[in-house]
Backbone as a chain_set.jsonl record, in Angstrom:
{"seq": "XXXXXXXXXXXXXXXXXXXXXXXXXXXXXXXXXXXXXXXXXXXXXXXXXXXXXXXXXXXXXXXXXXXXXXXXXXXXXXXXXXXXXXXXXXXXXXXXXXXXXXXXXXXXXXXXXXXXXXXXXXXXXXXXXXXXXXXXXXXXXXXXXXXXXXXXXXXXXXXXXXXXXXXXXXXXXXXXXXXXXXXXXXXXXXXXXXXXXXXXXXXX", "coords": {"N": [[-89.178, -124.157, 105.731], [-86.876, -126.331, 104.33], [-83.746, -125.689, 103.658], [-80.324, -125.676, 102.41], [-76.898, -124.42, 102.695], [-76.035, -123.782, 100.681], [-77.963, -122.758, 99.276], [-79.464, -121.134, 100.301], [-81.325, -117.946, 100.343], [-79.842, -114.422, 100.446], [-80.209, -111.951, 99.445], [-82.404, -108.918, 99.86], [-83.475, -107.341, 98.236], [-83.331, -109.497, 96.174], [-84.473, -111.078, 96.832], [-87.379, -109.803, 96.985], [-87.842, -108.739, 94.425], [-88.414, -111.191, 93.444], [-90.557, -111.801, 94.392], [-92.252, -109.879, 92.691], [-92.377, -110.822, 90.128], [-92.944, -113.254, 90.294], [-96.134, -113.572, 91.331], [-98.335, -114.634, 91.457], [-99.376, -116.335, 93.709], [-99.493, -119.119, 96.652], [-101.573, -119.69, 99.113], [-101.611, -120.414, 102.491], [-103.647, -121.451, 104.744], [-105.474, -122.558, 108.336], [-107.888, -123.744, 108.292], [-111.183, -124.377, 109.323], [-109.907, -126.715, 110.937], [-108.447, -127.521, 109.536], [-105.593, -128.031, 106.817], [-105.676, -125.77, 104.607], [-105.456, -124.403, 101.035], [-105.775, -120.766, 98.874], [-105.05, -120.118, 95.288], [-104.009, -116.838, 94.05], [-103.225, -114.021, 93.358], [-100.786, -111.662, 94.403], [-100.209, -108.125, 95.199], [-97.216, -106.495, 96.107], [-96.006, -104.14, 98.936], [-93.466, -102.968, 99.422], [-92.113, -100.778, 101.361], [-94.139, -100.696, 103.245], [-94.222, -103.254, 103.911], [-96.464, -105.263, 103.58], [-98.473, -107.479, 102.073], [-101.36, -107.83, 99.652], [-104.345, -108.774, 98.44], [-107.305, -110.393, 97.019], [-109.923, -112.61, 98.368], [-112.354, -114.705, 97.233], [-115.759, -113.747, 98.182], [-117.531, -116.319, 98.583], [-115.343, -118.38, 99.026], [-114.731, -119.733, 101.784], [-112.032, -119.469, 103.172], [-111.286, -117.252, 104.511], [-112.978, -116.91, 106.59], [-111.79, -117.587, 108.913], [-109.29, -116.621, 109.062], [-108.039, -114.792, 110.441], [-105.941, -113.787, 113.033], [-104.531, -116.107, 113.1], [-101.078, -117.569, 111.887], [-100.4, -117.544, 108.821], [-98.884, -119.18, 105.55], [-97.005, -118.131, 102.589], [-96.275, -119.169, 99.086], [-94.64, -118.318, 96.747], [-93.977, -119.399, 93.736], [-91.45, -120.163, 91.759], [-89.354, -120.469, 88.585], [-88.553, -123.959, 87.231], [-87.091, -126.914, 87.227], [-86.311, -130.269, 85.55], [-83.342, -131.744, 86.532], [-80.799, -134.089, 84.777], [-78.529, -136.459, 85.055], [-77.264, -137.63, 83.312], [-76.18, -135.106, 81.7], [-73.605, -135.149, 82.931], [-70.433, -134.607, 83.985], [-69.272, -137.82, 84.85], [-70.615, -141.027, 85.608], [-71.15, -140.741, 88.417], [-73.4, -140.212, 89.971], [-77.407, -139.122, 90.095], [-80.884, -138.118, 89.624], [-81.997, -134.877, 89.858], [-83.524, -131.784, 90.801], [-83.877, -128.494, 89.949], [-84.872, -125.326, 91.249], [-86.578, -122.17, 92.303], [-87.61, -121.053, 95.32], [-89.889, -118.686, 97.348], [-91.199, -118.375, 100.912], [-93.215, -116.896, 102.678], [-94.22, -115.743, 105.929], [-96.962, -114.605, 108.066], [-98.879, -112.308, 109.128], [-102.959, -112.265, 108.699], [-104.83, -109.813, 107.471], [-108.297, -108.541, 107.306], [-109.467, -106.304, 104.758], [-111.574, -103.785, 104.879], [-112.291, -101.351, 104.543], [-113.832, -99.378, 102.094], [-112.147, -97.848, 99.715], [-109.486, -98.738, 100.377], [-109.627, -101.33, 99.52], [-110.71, -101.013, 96.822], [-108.014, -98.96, 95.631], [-105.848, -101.2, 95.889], [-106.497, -103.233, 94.326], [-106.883, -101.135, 91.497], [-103.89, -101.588, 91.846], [-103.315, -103.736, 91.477], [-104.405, -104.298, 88.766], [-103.301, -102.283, 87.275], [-100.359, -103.158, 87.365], [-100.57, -105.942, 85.433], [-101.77, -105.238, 83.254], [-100.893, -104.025, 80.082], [-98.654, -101.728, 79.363], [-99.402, -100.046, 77.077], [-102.096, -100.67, 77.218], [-106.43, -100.025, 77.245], [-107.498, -100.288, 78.925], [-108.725, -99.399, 81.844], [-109.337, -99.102, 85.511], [-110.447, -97.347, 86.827], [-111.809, -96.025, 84.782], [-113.883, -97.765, 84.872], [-118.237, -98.254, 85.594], [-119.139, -96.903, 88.174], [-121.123, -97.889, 90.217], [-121.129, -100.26, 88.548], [-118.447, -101.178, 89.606], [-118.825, -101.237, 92.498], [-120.804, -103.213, 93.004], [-119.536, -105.684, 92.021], [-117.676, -105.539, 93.822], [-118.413, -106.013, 96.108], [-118.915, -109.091, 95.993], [-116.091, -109.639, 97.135], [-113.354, -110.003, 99.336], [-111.391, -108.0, 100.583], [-107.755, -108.701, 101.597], [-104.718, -107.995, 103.565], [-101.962, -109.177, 104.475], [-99.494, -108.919, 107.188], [-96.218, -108.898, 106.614], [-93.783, -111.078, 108.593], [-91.767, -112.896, 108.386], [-89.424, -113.971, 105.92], [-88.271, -116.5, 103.831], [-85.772, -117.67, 101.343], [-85.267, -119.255, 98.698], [-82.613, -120.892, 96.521], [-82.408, -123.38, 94.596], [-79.828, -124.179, 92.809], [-77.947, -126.0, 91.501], [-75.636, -125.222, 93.028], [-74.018, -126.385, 94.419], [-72.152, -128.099, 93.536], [-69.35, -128.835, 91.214], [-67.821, -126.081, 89.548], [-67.055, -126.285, 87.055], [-68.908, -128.167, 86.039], [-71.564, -126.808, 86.52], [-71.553, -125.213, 84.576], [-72.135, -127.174, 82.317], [-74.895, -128.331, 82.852], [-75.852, -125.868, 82.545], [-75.662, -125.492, 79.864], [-76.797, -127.354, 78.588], [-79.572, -126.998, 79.114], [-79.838, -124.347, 77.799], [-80.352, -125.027, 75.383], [-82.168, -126.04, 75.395], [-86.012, -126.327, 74.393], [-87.773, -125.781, 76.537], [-89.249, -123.333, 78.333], [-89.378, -122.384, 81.151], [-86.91, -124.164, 81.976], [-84.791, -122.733, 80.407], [-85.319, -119.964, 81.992], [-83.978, -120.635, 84.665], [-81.406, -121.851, 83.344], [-80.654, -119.095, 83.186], [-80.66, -117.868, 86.407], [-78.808, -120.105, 86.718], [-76.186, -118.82, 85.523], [-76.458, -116.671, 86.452], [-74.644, -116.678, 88.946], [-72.024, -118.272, 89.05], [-68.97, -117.684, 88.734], [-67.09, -114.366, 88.454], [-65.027, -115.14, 85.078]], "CA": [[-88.655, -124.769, 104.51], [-85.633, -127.023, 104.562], [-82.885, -124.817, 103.352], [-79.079, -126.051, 102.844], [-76.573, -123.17, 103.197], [-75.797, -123.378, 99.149], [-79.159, -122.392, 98.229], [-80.204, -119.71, 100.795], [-81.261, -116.55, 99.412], [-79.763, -113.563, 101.518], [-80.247, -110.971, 98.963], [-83.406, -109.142, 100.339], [-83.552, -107.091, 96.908], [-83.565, -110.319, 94.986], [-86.306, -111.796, 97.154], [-88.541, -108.807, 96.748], [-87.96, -108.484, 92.696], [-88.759, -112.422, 92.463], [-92.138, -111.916, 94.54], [-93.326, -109.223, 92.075], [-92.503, -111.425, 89.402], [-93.899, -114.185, 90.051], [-96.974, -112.643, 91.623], [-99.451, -115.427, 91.262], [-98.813, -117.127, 95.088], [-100.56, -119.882, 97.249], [-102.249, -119.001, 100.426], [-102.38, -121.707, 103.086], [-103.868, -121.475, 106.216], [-105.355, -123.684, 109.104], [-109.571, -124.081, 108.19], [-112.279, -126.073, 109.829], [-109.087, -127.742, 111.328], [-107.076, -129.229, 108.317], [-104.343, -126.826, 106.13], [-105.984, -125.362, 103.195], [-105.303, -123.191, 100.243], [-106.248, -120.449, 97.718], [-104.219, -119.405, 94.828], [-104.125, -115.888, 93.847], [-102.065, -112.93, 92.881], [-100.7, -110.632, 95.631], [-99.023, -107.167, 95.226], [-96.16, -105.901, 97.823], [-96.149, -102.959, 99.244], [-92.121, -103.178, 100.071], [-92.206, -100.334, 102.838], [-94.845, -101.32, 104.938], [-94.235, -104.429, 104.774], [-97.602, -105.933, 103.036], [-98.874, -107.976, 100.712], [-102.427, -107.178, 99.204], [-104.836, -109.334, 97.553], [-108.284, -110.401, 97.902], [-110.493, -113.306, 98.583], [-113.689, -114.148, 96.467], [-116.003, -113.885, 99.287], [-118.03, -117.29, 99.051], [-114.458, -118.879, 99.698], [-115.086, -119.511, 103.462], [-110.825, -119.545, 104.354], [-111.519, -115.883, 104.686], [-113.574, -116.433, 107.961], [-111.428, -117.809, 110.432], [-107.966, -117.015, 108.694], [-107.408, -113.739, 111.101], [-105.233, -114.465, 114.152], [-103.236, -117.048, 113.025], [-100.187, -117.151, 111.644], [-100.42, -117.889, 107.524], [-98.245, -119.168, 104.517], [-97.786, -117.908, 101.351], [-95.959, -119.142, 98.631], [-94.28, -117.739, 95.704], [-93.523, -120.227, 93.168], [-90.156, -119.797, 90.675], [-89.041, -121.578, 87.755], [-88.086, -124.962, 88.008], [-87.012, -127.997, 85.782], [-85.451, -131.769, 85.559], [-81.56, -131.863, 86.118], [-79.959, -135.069, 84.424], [-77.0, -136.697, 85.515], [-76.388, -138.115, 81.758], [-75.364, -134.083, 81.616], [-72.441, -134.571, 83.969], [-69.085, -135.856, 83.214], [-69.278, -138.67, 85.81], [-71.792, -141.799, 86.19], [-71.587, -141.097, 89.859], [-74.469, -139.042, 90.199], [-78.312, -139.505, 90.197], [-81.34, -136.735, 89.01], [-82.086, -133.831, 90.551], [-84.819, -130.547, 90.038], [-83.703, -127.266, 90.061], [-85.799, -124.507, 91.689], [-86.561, -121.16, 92.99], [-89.441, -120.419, 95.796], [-90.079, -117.566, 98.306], [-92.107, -118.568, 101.526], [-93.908, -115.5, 103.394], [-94.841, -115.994, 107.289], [-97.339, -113.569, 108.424], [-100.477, -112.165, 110.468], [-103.726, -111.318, 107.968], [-105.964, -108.39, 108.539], [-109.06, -108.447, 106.322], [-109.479, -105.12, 104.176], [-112.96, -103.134, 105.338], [-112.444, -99.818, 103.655], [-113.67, -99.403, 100.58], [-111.354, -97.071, 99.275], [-108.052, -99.715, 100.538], [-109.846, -102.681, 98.708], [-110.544, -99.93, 95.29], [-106.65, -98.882, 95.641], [-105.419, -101.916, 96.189], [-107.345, -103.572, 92.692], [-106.214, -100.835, 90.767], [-102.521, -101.322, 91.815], [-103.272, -105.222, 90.685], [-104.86, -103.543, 87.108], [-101.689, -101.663, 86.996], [-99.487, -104.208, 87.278], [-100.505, -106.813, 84.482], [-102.465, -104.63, 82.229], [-99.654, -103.518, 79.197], [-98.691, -100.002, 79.35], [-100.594, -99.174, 75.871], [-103.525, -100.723, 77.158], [-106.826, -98.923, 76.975], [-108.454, -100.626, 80.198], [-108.573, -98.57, 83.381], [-109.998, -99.6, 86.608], [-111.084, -96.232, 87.669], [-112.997, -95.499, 84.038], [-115.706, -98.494, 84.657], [-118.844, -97.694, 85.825], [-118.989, -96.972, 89.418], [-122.33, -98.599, 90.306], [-120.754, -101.678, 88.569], [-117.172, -101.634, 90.712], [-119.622, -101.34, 93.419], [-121.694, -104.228, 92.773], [-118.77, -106.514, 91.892], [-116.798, -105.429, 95.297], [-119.29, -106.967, 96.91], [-118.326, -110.259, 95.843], [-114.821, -109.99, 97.395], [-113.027, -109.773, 100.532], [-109.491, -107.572, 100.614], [-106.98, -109.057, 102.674], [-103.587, -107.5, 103.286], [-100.932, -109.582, 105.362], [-98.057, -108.257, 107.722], [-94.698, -109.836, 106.708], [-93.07, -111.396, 108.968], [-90.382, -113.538, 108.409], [-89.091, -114.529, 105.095], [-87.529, -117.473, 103.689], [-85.933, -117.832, 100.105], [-84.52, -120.695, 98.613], [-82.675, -120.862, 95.035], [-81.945, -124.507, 94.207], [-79.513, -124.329, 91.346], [-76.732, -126.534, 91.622], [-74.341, -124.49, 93.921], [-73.168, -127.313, 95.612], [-71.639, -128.974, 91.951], [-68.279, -127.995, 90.729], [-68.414, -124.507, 88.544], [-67.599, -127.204, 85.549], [-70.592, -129.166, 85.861], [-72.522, -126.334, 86.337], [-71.67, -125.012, 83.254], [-72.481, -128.689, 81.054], [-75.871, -128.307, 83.408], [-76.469, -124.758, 81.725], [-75.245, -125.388, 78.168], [-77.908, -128.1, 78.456], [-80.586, -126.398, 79.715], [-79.895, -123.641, 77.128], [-80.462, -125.987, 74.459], [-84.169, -127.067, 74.993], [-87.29, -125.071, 74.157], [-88.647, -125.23, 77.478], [-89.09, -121.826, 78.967], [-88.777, -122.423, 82.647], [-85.4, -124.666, 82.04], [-83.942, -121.463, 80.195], [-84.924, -118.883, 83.12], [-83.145, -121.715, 85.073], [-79.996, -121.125, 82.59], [-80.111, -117.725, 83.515], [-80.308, -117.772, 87.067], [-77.613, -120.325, 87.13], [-75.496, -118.412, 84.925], [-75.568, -115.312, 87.306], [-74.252, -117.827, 90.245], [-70.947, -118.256, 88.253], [-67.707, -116.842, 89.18], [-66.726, -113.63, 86.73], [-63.594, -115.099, 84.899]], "C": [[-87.217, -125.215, 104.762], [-84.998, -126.212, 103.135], [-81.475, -125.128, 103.338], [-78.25, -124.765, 102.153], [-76.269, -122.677, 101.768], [-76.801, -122.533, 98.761], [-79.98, -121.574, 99.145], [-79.993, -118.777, 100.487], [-80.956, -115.388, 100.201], [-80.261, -111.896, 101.688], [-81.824, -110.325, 99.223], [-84.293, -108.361, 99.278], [-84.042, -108.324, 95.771], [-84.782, -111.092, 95.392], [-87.585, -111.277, 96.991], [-89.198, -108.524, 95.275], [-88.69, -109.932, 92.533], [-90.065, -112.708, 93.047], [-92.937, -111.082, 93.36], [-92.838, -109.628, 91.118], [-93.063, -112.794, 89.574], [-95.247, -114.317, 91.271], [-97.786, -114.1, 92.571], [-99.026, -116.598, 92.85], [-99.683, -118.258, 95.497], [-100.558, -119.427, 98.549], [-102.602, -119.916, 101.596], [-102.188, -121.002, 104.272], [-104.441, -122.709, 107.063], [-107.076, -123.322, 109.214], [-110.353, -124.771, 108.224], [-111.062, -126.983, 109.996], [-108.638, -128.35, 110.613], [-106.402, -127.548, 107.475], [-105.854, -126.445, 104.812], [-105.45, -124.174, 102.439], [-105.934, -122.384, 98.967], [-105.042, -120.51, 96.757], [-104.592, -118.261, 93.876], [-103.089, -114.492, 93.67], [-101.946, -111.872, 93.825], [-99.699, -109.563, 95.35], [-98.535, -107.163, 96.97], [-96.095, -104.65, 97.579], [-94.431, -103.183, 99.957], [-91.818, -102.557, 101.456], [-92.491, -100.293, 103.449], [-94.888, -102.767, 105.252], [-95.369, -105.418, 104.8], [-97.659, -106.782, 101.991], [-100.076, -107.851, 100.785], [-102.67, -108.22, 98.352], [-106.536, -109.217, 97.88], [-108.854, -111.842, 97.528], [-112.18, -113.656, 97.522], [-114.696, -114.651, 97.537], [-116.932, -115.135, 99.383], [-116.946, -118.129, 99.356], [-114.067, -118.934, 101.089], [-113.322, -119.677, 104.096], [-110.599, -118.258, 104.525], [-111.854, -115.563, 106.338], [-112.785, -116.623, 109.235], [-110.288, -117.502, 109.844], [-106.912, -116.017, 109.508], [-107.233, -114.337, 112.378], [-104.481, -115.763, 114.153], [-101.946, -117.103, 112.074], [-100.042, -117.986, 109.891], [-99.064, -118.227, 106.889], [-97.895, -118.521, 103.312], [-96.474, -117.813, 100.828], [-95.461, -119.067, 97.165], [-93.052, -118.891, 95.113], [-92.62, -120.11, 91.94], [-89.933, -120.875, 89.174], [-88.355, -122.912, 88.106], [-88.053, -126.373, 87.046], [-86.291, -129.086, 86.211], [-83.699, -131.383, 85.155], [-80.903, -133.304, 85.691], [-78.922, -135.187, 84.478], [-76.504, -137.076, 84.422], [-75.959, -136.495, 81.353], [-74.186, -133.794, 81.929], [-71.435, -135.483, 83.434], [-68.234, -137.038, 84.413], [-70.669, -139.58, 85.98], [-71.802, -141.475, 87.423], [-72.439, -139.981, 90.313], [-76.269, -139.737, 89.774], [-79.292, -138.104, 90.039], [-81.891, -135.812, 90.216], [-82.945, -133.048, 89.974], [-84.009, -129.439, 90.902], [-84.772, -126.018, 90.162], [-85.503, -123.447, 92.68], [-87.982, -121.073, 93.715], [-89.132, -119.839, 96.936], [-91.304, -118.146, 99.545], [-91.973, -117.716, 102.078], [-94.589, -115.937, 104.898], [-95.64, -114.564, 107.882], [-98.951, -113.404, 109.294], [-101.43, -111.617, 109.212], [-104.741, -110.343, 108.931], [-106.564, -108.407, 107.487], [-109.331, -106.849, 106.197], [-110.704, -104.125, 104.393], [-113.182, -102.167, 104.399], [-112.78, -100.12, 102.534], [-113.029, -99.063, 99.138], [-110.248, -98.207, 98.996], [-108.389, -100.361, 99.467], [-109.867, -102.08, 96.968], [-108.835, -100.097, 95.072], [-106.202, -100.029, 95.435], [-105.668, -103.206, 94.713], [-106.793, -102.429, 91.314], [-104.583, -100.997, 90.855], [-102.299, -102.945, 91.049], [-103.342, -104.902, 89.308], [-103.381, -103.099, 86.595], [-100.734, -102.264, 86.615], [-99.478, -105.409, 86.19], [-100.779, -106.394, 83.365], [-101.049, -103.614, 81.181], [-99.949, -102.188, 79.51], [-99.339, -99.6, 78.361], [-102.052, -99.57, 76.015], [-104.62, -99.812, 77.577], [-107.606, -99.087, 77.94], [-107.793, -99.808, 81.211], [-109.724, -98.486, 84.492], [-111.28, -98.543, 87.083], [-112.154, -95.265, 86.578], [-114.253, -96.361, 83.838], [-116.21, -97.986, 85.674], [-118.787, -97.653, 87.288], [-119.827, -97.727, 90.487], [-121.557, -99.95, 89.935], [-119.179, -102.32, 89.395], [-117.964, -101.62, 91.673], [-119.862, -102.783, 93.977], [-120.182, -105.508, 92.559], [-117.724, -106.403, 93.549], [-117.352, -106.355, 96.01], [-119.074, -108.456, 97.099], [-117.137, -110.478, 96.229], [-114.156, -109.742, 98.981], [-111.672, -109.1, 100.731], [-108.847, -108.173, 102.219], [-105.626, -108.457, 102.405], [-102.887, -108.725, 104.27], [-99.536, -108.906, 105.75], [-97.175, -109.475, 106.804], [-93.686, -109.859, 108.056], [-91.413, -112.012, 109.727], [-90.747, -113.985, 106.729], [-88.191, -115.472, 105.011], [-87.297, -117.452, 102.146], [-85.058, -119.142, 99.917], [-84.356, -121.074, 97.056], [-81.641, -122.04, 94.999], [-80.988, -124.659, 92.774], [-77.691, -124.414, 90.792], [-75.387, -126.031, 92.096], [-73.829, -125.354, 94.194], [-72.455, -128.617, 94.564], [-70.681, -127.983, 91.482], [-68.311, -127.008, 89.514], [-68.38, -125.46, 87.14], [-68.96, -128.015, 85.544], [-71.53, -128.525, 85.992], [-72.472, -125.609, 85.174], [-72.408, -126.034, 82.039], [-74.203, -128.029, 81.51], [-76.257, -126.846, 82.347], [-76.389, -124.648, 80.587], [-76.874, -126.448, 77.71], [-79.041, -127.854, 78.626], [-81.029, -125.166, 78.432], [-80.139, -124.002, 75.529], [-82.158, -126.18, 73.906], [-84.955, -125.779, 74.833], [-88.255, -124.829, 75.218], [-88.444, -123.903, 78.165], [-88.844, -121.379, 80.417], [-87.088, -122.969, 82.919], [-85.124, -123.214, 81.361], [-83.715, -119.821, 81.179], [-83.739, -120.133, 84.06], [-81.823, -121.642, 84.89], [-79.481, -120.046, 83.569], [-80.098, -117.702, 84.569], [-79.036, -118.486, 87.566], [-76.14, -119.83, 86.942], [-75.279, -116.751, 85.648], [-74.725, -116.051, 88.647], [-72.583, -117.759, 89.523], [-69.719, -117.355, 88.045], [-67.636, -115.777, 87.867], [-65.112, -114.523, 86.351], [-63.01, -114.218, 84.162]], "O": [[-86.441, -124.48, 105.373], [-85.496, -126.123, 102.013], [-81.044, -124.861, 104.46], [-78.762, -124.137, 101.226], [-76.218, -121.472, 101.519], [-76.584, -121.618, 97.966], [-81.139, -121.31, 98.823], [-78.854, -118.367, 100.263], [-81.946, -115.127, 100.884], [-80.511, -111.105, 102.597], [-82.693, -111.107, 98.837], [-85.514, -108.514, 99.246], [-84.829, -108.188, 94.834], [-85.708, -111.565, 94.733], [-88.634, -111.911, 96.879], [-90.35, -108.241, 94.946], [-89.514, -110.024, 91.624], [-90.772, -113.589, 92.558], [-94.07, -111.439, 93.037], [-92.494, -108.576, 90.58], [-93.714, -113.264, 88.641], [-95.189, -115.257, 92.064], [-97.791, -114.415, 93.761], [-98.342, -117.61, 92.701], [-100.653, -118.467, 94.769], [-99.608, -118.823, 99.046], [-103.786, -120.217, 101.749], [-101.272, -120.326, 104.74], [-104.069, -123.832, 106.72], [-107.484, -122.667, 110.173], [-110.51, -125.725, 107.461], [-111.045, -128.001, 109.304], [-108.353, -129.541, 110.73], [-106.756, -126.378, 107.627], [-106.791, -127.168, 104.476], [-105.063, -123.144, 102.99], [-106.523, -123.021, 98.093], [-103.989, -120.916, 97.249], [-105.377, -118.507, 92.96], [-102.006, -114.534, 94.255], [-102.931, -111.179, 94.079], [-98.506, -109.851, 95.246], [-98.931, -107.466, 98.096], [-96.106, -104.065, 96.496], [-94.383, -103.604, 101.113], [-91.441, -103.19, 102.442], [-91.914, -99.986, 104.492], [-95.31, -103.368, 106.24], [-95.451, -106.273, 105.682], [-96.856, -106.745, 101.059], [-100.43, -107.709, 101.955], [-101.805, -108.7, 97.619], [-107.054, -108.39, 98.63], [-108.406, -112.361, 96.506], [-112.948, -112.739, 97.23], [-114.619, -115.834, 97.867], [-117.323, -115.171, 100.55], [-117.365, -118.967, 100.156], [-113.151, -118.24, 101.53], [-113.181, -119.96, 105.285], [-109.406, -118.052, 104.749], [-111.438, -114.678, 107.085], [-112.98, -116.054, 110.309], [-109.687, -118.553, 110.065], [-105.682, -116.076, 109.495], [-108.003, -115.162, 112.868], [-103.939, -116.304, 115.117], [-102.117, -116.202, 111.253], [-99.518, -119.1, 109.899], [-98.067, -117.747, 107.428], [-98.978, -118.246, 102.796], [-95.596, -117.082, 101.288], [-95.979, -119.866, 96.384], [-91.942, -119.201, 95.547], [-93.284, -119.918, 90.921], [-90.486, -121.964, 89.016], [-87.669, -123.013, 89.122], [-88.956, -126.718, 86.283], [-85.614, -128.956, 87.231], [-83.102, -130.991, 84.152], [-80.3, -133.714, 86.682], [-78.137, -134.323, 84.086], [-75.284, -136.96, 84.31], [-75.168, -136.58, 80.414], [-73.576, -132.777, 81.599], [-71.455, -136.535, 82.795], [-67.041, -137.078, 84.713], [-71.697, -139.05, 86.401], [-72.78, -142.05, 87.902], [-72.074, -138.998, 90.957], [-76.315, -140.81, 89.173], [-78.741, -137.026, 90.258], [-82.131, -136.204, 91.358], [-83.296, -133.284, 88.818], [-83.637, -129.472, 92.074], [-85.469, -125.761, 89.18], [-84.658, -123.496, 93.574], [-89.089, -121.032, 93.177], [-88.212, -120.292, 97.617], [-92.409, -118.364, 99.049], [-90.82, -117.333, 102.271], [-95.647, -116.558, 104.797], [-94.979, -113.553, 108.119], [-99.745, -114.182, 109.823], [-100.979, -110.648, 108.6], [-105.146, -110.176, 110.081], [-105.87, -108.321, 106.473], [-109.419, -106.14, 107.2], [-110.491, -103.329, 103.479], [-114.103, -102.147, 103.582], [-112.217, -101.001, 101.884], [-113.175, -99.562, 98.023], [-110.007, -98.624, 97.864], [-107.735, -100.202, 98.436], [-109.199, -102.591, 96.069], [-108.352, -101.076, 94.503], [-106.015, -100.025, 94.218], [-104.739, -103.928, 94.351], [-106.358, -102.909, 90.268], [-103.955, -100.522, 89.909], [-101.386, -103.251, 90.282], [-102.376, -105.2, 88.605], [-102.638, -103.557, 85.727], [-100.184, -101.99, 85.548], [-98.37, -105.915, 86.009], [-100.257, -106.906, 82.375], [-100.428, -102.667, 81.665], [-101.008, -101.636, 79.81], [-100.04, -98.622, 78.622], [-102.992, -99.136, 75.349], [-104.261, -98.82, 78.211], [-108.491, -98.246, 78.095], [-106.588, -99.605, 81.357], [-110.801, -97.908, 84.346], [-112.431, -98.733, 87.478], [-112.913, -94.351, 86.899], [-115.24, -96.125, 83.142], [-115.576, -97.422, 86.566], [-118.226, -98.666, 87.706], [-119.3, -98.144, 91.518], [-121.322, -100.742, 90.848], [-118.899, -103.487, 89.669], [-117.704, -102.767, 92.036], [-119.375, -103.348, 94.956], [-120.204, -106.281, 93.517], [-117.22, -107.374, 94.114], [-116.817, -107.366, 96.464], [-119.057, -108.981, 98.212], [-116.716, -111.558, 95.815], [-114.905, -109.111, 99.727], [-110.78, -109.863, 101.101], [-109.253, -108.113, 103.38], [-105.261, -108.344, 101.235], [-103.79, -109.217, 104.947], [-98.692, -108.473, 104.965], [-97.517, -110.612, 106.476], [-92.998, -108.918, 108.451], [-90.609, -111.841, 110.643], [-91.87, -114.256, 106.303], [-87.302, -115.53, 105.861], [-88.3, -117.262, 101.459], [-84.403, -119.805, 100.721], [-85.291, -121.436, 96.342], [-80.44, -121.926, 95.247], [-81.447, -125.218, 91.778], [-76.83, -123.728, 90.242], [-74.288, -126.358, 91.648], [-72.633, -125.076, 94.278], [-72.321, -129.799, 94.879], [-70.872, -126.776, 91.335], [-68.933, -127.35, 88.508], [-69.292, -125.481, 86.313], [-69.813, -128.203, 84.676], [-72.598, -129.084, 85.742], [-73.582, -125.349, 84.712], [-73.077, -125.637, 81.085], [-74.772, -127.328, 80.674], [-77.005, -127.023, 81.386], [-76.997, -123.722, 80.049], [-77.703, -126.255, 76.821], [-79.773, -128.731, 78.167], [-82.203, -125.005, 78.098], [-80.075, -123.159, 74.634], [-82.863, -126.333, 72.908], [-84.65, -124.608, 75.06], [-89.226, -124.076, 75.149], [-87.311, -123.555, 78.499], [-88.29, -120.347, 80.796], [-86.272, -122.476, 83.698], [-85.377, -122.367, 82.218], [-82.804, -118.995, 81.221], [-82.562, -120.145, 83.7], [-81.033, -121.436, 85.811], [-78.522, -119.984, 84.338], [-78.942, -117.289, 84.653], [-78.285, -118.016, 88.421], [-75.175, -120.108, 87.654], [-74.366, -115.943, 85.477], [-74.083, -115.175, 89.225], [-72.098, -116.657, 89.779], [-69.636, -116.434, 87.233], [-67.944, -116.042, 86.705], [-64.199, -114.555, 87.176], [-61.784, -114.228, 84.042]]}, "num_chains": 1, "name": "protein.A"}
């Protein structure tokens, strides 16, 4: 990923918090000889160094996707920057954005236990804390029978790359107009947007 030195992410805390928020990733690999991808929701396992998901097993980029070296990216908020915001015609528009790319080796999941574990830690994770669903009280015969249909894949991590587009490289005044403006509209991605630009921002 083309990366300019404003908008590389170093923090390895902030890259880890903004994968398990925005969960929901894409998966490209190199199948029947052309790129392809899924998209799907992957927990991290921070200390070993995993990510965890699974495959629905008539999706054939499952079969050849071990031994080569995969993608997978984690997509951030991201919105239209207007130069009629700035206090200068000499400017032209721009998009503001956050995304995480993941380089790594997969290893498909066998155990039955891993691929179980590994489903409830997904359950876990979206399902509200007062909710009354729990992975491990349906029937067992029917987690069975539905496993079947899937393929667990974990991936090593690699190498990471982050990359938070959000007007560093624009004088602290203009990134203020840029966030007053942003803080304005009712879209919900421009206002995370706000807020990440608004931690960027010298304390005065």
């Amino acid at each position: 990923m083309y990366i300019p030195k404003h908008f590389k992410m170093n923090d390895e805390k902030m890259i880890y918090d903004f994968i398990e928020k925005n969960s929901f990733a894409t998966l490209i690999s190199q199948h029947n000889g052309e790129p392809y991808a899924t998209h799907l929701p992957l927990t991290l396992d921070k200390e070993k160094g995993f990510l965890y998901g699974h495959f629905a097993r008539p999706n054939g980029q499952w079969k050849d996707i071990e031994n080569q070296q995969i993608l997978v990216i984690f997509q951030g908020p991201h919105c239209y920057i207007s130069p009629s915001w700035y206090e200068t015609n000499k400017a032209v528009p721009t998009w503001n954005y956050v995304a995480i790319h993941v380089y790594g080796q997969m290893e498909m999941v066998k155990e039955g236990q891993e691929i179980f574990d590994s489903l409830v830690e997904m359950v876990n994770k979206y399902e509200k804390p007062d909710s009354s669903y729990q992975l491990k009280d349906v029937d067992s015969s029917f987690i069975e029978g539905m496993s079947r249909g899937i393929v667990g894949l974990k991936i090593k991590i690699e190498r990471i790359e982050g990359k938070a587009k959000l007007s560093q490289n624009h004088p602290v005044g203009r990134q203020e107009l840029i966030i007053k403006q942003l803080e304005n509209t009712s879209d919900q991605q421009s206002k995370q947007i706000a807020n990440l630009m608004k931690r960027n921002l010298p304390l005065k």
